[in-house]
N, C-alpha and C positions, 0 to 999 in steps of 0.2 A: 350132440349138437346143442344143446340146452348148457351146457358147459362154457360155450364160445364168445357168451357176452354177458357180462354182469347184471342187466335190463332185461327185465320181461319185453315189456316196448322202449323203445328207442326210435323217434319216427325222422329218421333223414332215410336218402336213396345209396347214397356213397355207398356202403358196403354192396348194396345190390347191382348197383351197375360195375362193380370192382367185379363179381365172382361171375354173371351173365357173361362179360368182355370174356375173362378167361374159359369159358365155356365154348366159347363160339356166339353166343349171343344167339340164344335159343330163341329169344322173341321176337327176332325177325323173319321167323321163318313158322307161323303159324296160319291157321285158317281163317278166318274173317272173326275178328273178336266183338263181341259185344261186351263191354265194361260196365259194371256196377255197381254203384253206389247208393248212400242212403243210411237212416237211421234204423228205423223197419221195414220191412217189406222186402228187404233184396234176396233173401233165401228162395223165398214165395214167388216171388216175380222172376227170376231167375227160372225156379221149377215149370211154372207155366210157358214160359219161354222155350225151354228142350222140350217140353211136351209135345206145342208146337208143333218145330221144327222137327223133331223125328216121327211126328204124325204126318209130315210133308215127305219123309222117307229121308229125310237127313243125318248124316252120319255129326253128334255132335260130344266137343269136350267140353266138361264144366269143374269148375273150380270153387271151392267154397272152404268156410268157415266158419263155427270150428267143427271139427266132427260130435258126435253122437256119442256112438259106443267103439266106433275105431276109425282109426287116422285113416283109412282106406277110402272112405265117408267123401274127403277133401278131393281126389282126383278121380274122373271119371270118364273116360277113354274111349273116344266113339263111342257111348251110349252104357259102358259098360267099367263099372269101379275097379280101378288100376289091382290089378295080382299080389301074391304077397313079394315075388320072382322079381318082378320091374318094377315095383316102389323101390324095393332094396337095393335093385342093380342105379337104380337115378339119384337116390341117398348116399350110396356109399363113393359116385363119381363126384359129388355135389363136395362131400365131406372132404375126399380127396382134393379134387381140387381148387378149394379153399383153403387149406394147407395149415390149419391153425389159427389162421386172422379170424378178429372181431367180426361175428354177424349173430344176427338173434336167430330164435328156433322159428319164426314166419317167414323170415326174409331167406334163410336157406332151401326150407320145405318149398317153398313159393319159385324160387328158382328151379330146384327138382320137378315139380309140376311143368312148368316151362319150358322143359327139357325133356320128359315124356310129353308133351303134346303136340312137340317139332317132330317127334321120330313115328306117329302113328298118323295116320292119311286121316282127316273128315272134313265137314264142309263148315263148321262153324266152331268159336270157343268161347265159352261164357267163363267171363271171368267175373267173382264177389268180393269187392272190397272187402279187405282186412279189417280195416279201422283209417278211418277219416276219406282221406281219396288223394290229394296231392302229393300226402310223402309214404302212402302206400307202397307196400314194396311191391302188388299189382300194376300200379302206374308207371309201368315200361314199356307199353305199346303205345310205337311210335303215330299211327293212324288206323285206329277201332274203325270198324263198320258203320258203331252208332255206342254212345253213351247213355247211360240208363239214372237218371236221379230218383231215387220210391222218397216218401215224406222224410222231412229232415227234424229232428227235435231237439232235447236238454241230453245228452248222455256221451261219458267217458269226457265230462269234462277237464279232467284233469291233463289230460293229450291233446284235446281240440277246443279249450276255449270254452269260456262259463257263458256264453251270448249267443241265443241263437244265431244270430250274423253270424258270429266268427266259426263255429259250429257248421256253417250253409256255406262259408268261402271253401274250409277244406275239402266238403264236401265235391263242390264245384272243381275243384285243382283235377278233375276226372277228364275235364273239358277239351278237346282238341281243336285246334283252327281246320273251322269247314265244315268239321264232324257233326252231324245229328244227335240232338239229345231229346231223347223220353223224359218227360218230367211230370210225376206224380204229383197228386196234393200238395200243396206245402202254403205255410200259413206267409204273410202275407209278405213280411220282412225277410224269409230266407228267399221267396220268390224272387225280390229284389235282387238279394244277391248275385243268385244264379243267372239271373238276368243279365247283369251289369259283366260279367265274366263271359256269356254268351257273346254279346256285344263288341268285348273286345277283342276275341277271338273270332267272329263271323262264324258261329257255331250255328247250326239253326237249330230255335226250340221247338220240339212236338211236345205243350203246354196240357195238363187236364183244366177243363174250363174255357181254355182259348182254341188248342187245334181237332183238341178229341174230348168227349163226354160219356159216362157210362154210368149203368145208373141199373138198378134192380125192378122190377116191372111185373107182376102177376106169375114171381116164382121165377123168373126166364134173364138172363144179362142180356143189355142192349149197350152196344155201342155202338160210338156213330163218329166218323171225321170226315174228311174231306171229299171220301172214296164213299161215302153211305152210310147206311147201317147194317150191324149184323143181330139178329135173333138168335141168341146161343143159349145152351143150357148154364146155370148157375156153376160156377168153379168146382172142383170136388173137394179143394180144404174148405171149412168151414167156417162162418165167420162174415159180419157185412163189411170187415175191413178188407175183406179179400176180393170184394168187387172195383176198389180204386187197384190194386196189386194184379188183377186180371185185364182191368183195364190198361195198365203200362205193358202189360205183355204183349195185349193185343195192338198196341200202338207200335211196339218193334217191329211183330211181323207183320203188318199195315205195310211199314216203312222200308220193309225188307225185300217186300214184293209177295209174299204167301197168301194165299187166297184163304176162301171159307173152310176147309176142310183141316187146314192148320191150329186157324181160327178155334175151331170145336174140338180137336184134340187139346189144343192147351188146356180146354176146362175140362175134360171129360176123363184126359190120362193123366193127368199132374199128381205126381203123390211128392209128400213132404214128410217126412215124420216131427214130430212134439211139437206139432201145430194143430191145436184143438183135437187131437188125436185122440180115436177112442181105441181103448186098448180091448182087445177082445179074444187073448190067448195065452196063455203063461202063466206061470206061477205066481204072479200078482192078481193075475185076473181072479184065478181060481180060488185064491185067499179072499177077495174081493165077495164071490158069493153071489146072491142077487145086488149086490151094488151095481151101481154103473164106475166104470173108470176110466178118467181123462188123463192123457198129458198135453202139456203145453211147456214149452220155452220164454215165451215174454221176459223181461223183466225191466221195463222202463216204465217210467209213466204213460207214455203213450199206448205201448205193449198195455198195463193195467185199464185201461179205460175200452180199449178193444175188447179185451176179455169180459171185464164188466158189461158193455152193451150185449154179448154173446149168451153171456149165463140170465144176464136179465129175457132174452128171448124163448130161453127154454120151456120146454114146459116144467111145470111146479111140483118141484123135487127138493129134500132138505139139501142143500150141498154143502160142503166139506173141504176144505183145503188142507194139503200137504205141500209144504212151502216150504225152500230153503233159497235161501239167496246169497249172492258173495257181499261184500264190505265196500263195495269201490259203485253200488248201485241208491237209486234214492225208493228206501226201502218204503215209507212213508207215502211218497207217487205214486207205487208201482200197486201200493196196497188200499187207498183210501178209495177209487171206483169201485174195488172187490166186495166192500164192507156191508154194501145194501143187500144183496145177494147172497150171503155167505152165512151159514149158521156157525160155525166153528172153523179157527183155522190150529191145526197140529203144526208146530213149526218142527225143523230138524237140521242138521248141520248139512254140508253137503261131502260126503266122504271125499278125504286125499286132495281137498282142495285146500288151500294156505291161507286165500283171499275168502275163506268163506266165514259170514258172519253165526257168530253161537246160538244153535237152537233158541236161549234164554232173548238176545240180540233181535231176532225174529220175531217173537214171542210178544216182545213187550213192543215192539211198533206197530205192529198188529192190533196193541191193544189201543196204542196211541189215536188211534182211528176208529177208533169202537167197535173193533172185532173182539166179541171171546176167545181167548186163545191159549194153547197149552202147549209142552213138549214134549217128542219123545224122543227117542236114541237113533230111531233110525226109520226108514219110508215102510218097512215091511210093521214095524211095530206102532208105529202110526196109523196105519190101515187096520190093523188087526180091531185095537182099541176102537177106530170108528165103525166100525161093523158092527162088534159086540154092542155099541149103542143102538145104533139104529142102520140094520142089516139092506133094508132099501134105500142106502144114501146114495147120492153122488157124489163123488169121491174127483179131486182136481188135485194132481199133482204137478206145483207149479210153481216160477220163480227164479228159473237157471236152465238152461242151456246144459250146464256142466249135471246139475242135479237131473236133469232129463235124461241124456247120456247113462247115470247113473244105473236111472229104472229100467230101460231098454238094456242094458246089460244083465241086469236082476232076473227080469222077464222074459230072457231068452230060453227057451222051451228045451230038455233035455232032449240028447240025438237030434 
């Protein structure tokens, strides 16, 4: 499938709606979609979202990107990650019939997902933007439930535009006439945007600030819109940027109709993996020792400044970063929040990745921002070395998405 188009991304719909038609047009025949979009936050928000809803006893599909440690990750089937049986049997009809014509390896998988979610009964499907929102190869549902915007920032601008605005328009391309939109934080000019696209579409916004507010309170999340407030316990990812990401959730099933009991399952059952995650089993850990061991995914500047406020609340431990990142991120952003916080960062490549920048590459923007910093060969030999310094560190393995995936594969526990 990766064969089929000379572009990693390529962002028009043409191809998608050429193979969906020959399919039968699998996306018209789903369960009430929630779409969404966003710069951070839509993994997280997404997750508290099914949490939710299957804490309301809903049978729900979700969709996402990219995976972890296996493509299985991306589709998830009434509440449960697609087989190895029916991923194949929905790949190998997809491949088929497409028949050789140009599509990229998102826009094919993305239709297979679409095509397993028509053939299994549930009551809802959350679908996560790929990348941007308008020429998403997601953006084929003709009328969502409700649309979902989490904060919009600087990132993949080379596909979506070096401006916030123009960054906030394709975001917005998620928008449907009539349709409900969640809308997270967002700084003041992509606000605008989304606004201005709302408007011409007669979309109506459920705004944070304007129609809903949430906020952290003596340990407890309060949110409050039109219908009250709710007293709920704190999210279970970690992190105070996951109290505006708990708040959009809680704003969908607001808007959905789900009462308090929903309410308190999105914060109480939501799990995410390489979202401040503490690792606490595997062959990393155990090499780890008395350290403490994180993963995390971020890798934007906004991503870095969330983690920064997080490590800054910790209690007072040396910490440590093991960091790889790809070439196409703003390495310098992602890294300069980190720098207050951080005793030493070990940079490293990120295995069988193409786009990933060199250990050395890592190393020296690292320093560019006044981090000590060193390399080594790999995540396992970078831990080692931090240990042998100083065996009670806390150790942050961070910087990719792909390099996360990585570790979670590593640390997967034998039998």
């Amino acid at each position: 499938m990766m064969s089929l188009h000379p572009k990693v991304m390529d962002l028009v719909l043409d191809r998608v709606w050429r193979l969906l038609d020959a399919l039968g047009n699998p996306q018209d025949n789903l369960p009430p979609v929630i779409h969404i979009a966003g710069t951070n936050g839509k993994g997280s928000t997404q997750a508290m979202i099914r949490a939710g809803l299957e804490g309301a006893g809903k049978r729900v599909h979700a969709y996402t990107s990219p995976h972890l440690a296996r493509f299985h990750e991306r589709i998830r089937l009434a509440g449960e990650l697609i087989t190895e049986d029916h991923l194949t049997e929905v790949l190998d009809e997809c491949y088929a019939v497409n028949g050789g014509d140009p599509i990229t390896y998102f826009e094919i998988t993305t239709c297979a997902a679409l095509l397993a979610f028509s053939r299994v009964e549930a009551d809802y499907t959350l679908l996560e933007v790929g990348l941007g929102g308008r020429l998403d190869a997601t953006n084929v549902i003709p009328r969502p439930a409700m649309t979902v915007i989490t904060p919009v920032s600087i990132d993949h601008t080379q596909y979506l535009g070096d401006t916030l605005e123009q960054i906030a328009g394709e975001k917005a391309g998620i928008l449907k006439r009539g349709v409900p939109c969640v809308v997270g934080p967002q700084q003041d000019s992509a606000l605008e945007v989304i606004e201005r696209q709302a408007a011409r579409l007669g979309a109506p916004l459920i705004a944070q600030g304007q129609h809903w507010h949430v906020w952290d309170e003596r340990g407890r999340l309060v949110f409050q819109d039109e219908s009250g407030l709710l007293d709920l316990p704190l999210p279970a990812l970690p992190g105070a940027h996951q109290i505006d990401n708990a708040g959009a959730a809680l704003a969908v099933l607001r808007g959905l109709g789900f009462d308090d009991r929903a309410a308190e399952a999105a914060m109480t059952d939501v799990r995410w993996p390489a979202r401040m995650q503490r690792l606490r089993a595997g062959p990393l850990v155990t090499a780890a020792g008395e350290a403490e061991l994180w993963l995390d995914g971020g890798h934007n500047a906004s991503a870095g400044e969330a983690l920064g406020r997080y490590l800054g609340g910790l209690p007072t431990r040396p910490t440590y970063l093991i960091c790889g990142m790809l070439n196409t991120k703003d390495v310098r952003g992602y890294l300069r929040p980190l720098a207050p916080h951080v005793a030493r960062l070990c940079a490293v490549s990120i295995p069988g990745e193409s786009a990933t920048l060199s250990a050395a590459e890592t190393a020296g923007a690292a320093r560019s921002v006044g981090m000590v910093a060193d390399e080594a060969a790999s995540v396992r030999a970078a831990l080692d070395g931090i240990v042998a310094q100083d065996p009670g560190a806390r150790v942050l393995i961070c910087g990719s998405l792909y390099l996360a995936g990585e570790v979670l594969r590593e640390n997967v526990q034998p039998g």
